[in-house]
N, C-alpha and C positions, 0 to 999 in steps of 0.2 A: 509834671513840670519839675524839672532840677533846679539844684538852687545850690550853692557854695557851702560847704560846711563851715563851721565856724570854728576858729583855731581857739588852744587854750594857748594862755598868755608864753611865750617863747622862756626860757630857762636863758642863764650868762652861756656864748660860747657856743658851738657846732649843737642845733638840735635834731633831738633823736629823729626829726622825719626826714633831717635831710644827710642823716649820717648811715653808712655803706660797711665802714670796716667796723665788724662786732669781735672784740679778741678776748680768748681764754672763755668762751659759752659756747664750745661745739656740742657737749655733750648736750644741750637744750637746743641746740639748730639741729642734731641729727634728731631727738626726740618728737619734734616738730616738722621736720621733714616728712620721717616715714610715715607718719599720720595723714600729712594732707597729701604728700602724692602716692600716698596706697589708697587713697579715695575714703580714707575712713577719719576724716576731723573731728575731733567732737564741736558743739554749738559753744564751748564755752573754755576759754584757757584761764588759767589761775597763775600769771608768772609773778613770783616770788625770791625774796630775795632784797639785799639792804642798797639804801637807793646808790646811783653812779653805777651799777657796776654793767647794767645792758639791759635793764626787762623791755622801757621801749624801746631800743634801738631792735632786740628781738621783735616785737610784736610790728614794728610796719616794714621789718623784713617780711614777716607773715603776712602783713595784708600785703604790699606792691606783690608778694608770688602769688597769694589768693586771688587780686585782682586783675594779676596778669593773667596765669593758666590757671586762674581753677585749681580742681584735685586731679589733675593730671601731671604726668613724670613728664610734660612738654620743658619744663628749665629746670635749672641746675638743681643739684643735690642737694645743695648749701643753703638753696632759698635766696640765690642772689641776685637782684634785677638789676640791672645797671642805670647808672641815674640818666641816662642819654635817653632811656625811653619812655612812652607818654605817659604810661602810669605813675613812672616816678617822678617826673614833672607836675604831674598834675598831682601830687601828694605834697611834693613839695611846697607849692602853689596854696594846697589847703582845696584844691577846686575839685577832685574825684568825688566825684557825686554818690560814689560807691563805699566811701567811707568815710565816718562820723566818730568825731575825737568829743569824749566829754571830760572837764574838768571845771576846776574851781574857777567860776567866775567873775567878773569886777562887778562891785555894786554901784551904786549911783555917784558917790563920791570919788570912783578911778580906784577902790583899791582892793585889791584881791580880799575873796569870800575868804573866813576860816573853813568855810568845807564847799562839797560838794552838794547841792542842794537838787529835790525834785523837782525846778524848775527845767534843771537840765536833762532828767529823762524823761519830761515831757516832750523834747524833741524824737523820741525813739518813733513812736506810731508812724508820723508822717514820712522818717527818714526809710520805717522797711515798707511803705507803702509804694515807697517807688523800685524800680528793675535796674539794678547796674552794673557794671562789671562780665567779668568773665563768666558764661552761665549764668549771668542774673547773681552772684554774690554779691553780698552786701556786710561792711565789717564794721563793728562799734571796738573802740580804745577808749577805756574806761581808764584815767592816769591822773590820782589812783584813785583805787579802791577804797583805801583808808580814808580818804577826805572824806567819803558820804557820810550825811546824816543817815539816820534813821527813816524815813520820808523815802530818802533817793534808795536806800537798800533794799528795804520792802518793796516799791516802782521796779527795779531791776530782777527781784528775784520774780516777778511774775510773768518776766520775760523769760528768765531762765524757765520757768516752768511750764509754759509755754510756746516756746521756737518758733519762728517763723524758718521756713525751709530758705535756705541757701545762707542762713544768717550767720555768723559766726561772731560772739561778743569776747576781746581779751583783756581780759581784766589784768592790773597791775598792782601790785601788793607788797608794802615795804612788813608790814605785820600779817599777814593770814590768818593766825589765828586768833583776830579781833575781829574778821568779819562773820557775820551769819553764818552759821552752820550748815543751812540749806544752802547758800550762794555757792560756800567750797563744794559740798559734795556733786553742786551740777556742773561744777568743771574740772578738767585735768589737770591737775598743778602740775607745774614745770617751776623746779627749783635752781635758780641761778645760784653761784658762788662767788665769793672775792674773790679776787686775781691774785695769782703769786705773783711774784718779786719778778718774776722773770716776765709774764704776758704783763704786770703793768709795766715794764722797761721799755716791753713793746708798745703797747697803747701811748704812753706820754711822748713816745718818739713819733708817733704819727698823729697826736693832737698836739703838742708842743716842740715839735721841732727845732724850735732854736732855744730854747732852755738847754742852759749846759749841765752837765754830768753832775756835779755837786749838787746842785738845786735839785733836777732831777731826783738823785738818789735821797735826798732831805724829806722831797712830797713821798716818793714810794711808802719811808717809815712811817710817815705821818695819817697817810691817804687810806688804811686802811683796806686793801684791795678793792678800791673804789676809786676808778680814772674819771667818775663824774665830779666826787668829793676833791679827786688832786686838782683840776681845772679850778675849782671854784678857791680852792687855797691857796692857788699859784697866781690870781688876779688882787691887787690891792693888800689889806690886813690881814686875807683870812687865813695864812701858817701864822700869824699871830694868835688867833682867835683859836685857833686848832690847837696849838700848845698852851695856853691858858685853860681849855677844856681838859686835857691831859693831865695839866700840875692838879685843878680843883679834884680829880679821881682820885689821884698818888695822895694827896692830904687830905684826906677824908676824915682820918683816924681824928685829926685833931684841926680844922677848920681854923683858919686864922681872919676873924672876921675885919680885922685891919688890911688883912689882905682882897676879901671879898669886897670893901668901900673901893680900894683901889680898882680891881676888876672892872665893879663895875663903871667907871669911870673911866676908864679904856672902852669898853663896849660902847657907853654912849655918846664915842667920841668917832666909829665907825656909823657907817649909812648903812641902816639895815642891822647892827652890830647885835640887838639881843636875838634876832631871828638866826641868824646865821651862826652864836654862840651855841645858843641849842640845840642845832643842827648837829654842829659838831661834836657838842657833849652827849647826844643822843646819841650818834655813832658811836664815838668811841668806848663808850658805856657798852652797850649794846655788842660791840666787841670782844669787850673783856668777859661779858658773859656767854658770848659759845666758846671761849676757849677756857673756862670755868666749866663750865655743864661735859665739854669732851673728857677733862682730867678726871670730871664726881669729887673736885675736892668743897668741900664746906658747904652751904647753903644755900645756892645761887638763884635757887625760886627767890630770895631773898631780895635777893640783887633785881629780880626782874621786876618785883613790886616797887622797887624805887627807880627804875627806869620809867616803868609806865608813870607813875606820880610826877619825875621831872618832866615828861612830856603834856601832862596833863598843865602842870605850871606854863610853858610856855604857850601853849596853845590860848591858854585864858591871857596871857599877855598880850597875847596878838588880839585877841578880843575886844581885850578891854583898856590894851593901850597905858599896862601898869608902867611905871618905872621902873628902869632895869635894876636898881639896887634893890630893892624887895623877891623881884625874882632870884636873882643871883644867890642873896643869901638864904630864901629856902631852897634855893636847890645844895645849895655847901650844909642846910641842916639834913634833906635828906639822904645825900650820900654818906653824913656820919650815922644818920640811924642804920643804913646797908649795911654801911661796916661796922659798926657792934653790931648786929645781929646775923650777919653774912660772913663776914671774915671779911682777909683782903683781898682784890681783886688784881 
């Protein structure tokens, strides 16, 4: 008996299942191509890479061509199904019986889990117990990875150690090397990149269209080669929120905690304002250290011990529902500990 998959909660703006143009990740569509139409997929993808820039919009490329043809060269090279047909409709829709999206779900009270819980791959059994798709394929969208607890890691990795034939699981990964060690090694990573200046000029002109040329070129600096991040700062506060993330990095050396009361009173004057600050401070953090790590100048293991820590801080806010001024300002004391002990960024 079929039965509906259950969508994870929709993101602001054009979502990844019903989006078609993926620009500036060919070199991850060709990587992903030859694999499934030379008939050799592995059971498990690893896509990697900092969030916005396409992992899902890659992976239900992957499944609408797995669950159109199979590992057959029957459609395009690209992996591109057109939304006109039934699979992409029905992915759309949420109703392909043939593949199952898990993520962070709402708890009793309407509001998004902090993670990803083994409730959710309790669904796995019953969903490869049934036959669908092209050849009987069957596809799990794991998005992300990173949310799972410990519970749900272990539950998946004994899938992974075990396959079900025609199954194929694509995991989504904004840090990789936080998940399990067994998880990565039983899947193929496929590493995304930011966009240059040039493919996000392209991307914002076919997600935002009528944003003029100045704003435009504003989100490119700001956005990080990340057209999911420029969408999400291009609605309401958030190129406010983005460059307050920016200045707290550039003053690090010496924190102005009259500046951090202000902060945060901007934040909590936004909906959603501390989630979305860390958001942005995590990126751009996160930023500034692979292009720290490419130069080898200064200490940037440094710098990644204090990124992990201000994500550890927000995530317990989301938790625990602290006040955004106590967040705020340990996170203004850990980027001064990064920087005496790191250098500048």
């Amino acid at each position: 008996m079929s039965r509906k998959p259950e969508l994870p909660p929709d993101d602001d703006g054009p979502t990844p299942r019903k989006s078609y143009a993926l620009i500036g990740q060919d070199a991850a569509v060709a990587l992903a191509s030859r694999a499934i139409r030379g008939a050799r997929p592995p059971q498990g993808w690893l896509l990697s890479g900092p969030p916005g820039i396409g992992k899902a919009t890659l992976a239900y490329r992957i499944a609408r061509y797995l669950l159109s043809f199979g590992t057959t060269k029957d459609g395009p090279e690209n992996l591109h199904v057109a939304p006109e047909g039934i699979v992409s409709r029905q992915i759309e829709a949420g109703a392909h019986p043939g593949l199952l999206v898990l993520a962070r779900s709402v708890d009793d009270k309407g509001k998004l889990r902090t993670v990803l819980t083994v409730d959710e791959m309790k669904k796995l059994p019953g969903f490869f117990g049934m036959t669908s798709g092209a050849g009987g394929w069957r596809v799990v969208i794991v998005d992300s990875a990173d949310d799972m607890n410990d519970h749900a890691a272990n539950a998946l990795l004994k899938l992974l150690e075990e396959p079900p034939s025609r199954a194929m699981v694509i995991l989504l990964a904004h840090a990789p090397g936080r998940l399990l060690p067994t998880i990565r090694s039983r899947c193929q990573r496929v590493d995304l990149r930011p966009l240059n200046d040039t493919d996000m000029n392209a991307a914002l002109g076919h997600l935002l269209p009528d944003m003029d040329a100045a704003t435009r070129a504003t989100l490119i600096r700001v956005a990080q080669g990340s057209p999911g991040l420029a969408l999400r700062l291009s609605d309401g506060d958030g190129l406010m929120l983005a460059r307050e993330a920016q200045n707290l990095i550039d003053n690090a050396r010496a924190p102005d905690f009259a500046a951090l009361y202000a902060l945060a009173e901007k934040v909590t004057k936004v909906q959603d304002g501390l989630s979305e600050f860390g958001t942005f401070l995590s990126q751009a953090l996160a930023t500034r250290i692979r292009e720290r790590a490419l130069t080898e100048e200064g200490d940037y293991h440094r710098w990644v011990e204090a990124w992990e820590q201000i994500n550890r801080l927000f995530a317990r806010a989301a938790g625990v529902h602290l006040e955004p001024r106590q967040t705020i300002i340990a996170s203004g004391r850990t980027l001064e500990a990064g920087r005496r002990t790191g250098g500048p960024l």
